[in-house]
N, C-alpha and C positions, 0 to 999 in steps of 0.2 A: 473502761476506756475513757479517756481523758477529751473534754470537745476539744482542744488542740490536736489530738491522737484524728477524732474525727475529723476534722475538720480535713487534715492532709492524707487520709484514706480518701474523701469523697475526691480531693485536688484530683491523686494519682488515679482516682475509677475515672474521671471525667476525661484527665489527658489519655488513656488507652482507650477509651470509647471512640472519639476521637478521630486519633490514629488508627486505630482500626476502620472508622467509617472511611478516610482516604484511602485508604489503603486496598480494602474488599468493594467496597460500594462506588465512588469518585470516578476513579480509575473503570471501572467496567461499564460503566454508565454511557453510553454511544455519544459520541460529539455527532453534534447537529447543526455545527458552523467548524466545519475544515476550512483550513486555511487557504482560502480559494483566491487565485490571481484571476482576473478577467485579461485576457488578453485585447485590447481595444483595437490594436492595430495587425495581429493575426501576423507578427512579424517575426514569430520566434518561429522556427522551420525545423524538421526533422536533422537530429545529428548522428550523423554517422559513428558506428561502435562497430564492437565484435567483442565478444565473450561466450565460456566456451559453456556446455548446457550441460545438462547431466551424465552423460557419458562423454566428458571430457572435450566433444568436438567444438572447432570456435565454429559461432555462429555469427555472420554478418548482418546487424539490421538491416541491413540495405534489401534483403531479402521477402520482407512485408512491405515493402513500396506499392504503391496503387491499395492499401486497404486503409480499412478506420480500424487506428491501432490504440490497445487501451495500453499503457507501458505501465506496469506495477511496480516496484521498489518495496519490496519486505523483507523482512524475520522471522525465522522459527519462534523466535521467543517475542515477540514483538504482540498485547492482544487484538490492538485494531486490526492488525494485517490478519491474524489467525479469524479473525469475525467477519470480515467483507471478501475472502477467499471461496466460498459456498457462492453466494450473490455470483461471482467471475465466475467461475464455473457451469451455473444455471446463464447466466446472460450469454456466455460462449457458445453454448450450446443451442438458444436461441437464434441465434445471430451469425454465426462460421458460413454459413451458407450465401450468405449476402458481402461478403469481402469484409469481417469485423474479425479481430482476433486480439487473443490477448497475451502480453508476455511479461510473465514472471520475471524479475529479476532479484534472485533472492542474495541478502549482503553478508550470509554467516555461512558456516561451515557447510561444506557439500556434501558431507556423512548424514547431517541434522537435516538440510534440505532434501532430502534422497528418499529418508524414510519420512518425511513429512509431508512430500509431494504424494506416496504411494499408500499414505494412511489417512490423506486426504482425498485421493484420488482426483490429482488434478490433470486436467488430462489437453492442456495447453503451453507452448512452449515455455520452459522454466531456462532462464541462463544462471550462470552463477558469477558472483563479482568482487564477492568482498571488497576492498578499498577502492578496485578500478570500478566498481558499481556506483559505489557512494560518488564516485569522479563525474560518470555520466549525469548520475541525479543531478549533480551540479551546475554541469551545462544545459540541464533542463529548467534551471532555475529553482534548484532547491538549495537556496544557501545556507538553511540551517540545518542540515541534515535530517527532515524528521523522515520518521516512516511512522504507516505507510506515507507512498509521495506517488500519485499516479497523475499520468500526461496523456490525454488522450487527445490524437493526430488526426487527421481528416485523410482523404484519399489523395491531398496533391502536397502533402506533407507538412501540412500549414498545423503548426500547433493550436489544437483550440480551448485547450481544459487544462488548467495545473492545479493541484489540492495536496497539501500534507495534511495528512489524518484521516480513516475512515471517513467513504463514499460511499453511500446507500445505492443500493438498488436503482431507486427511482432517480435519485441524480444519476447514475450513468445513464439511465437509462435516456431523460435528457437529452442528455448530453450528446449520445452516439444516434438517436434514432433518425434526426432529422441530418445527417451526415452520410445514411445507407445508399 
């Protein structure tokens, strides 16, 4: 083999090495700075939707009025949302007792979310929304669509938390405890 011949074997080993580390490692690696808004002035306020849930019924937000709502925004296919979904689950179950609830609003198909919700066992209100999901995220202040995008509301509807991307544990937890 010719060092020219080497030389662009090692190019091409190093650009797959690479791409692969983005690709498998990068990507799976937890963000530990979400795209966090502070709300300074507590001025953005609960907005009114309806979407319908898993068996097809519309659900009115307006129906978790008076509670500390965590609002979720995900994807089946999405990995942050698929990794901070166990966390909502365990902190629901903490917390349902004390007016805290959490609601799924997932933005892909209701086949995929169906068996996703039941293989995950999540066991909190899920709506379904595709585009008209992605609508409301919007009016929550997610203008660049990411997911996840979770908004968590206080009991008099006052917005207090917006974050695109995977939220740990301990930040909800934060976030919601001093709001009970």
């Amino acid at each position: 083999m010719t060092t020219l011949a080497k030389v662009i074997s090692l190019a091409i080993s190093l650009c797959v090495f690479v791409l692969l580390w983005f690709v498998f490692v990068q990507e799976n690696e937890p963000s530990n700075s979400p795209e966090v808004v502070i709300m300074k002035s507590h001025s953005l306020k609960r907005q009114d939707f309806s979407l319908p849930d898993l068996n097809g019924q519309q659900q009115d937000f307006s129906q978790w009025n008076n509670k500390v709502v965590l609002l979720n925004f995900w994807a089946t296919w999405c990995p942050p949302c698929r990794r901070e979904i166990p966390d909502f689950i365990d902190v629901y179950n903490q917390y349902k007792e004390k007016d805290f609830i959490v609601i799924g609003v997932g933005t892909d198909d209701q086949k995929k979310i169906a068996e996703f919700v039941q293989r995950m066992g999540i066991n909190y209100p899920i709506l379904i929304g595709d585009r008209a999901a992605m609508k409301v995220s919007y009016q929550y202040g997610n203008y660049s669509g990411a997911l996840p995008y979770s908004v968590i509301i206080d009991k008099h509807g006052i917005v207090r938390y917006r974050a695109g991307g995977l939220i740990s544990r301990q930040k909800l937890l934060n976030q919601i405890e001093p709001l009970l």
